[in-house]
N, C-alpha and C positions, 0 to 999 in steps of 0.2 A: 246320701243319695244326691246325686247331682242333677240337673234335668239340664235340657239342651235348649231350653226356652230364649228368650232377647234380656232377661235379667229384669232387674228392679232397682230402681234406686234407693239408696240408706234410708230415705223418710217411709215409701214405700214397704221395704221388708220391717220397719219398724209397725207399718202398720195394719200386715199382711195379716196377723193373727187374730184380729177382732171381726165377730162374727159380722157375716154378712156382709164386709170391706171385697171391694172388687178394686182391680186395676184398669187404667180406664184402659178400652179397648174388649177389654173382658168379655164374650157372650158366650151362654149356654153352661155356665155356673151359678152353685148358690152363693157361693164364699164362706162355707161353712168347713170345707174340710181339715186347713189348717188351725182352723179357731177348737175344734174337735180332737185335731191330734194336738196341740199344746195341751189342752185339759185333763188328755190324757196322759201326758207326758210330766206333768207336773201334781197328778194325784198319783204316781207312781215314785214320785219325788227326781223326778229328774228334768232335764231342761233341752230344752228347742229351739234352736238359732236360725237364721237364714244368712249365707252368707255369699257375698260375689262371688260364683265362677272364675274361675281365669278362661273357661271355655266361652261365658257371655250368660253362662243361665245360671240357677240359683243352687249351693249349696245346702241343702237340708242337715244338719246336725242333730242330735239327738244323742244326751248323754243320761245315764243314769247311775246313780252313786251306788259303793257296797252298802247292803244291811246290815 
């Protein structure tokens, strides 16, 4: 999924996933949702990346292995 947002930088998306982390600017969030979908994504055994857009906003990756 991609989103059309102004992006993040590498220290940022590194450290988008910890609950309750906001980017500055940020209002009218908890910072829980990506710290939520990683935990989910990884007791399913699978993994969650963010990555630059070439569009300017944030790629969401989400892969999960065969059983």
């Amino acid at each position: 999924m991609v989103d059309q947002g102004h992006g993040m930088s590498e220290t940022d998306r590194q450290r988008a996933f910890a609950a309750f982390w906001q980017a500055n600017g940020s209002t009218g969030n908890t910072g829980l949702g990506l710290a939520i979908a990683e935990q989910l994504t990884r007791s399913n055994r699978g993994q969650i990346t963010l990555l630059a857009s070439a569009t300017g906003g944030i790629d969401a990756v989400v892969r999960f292995g065969q059983r």
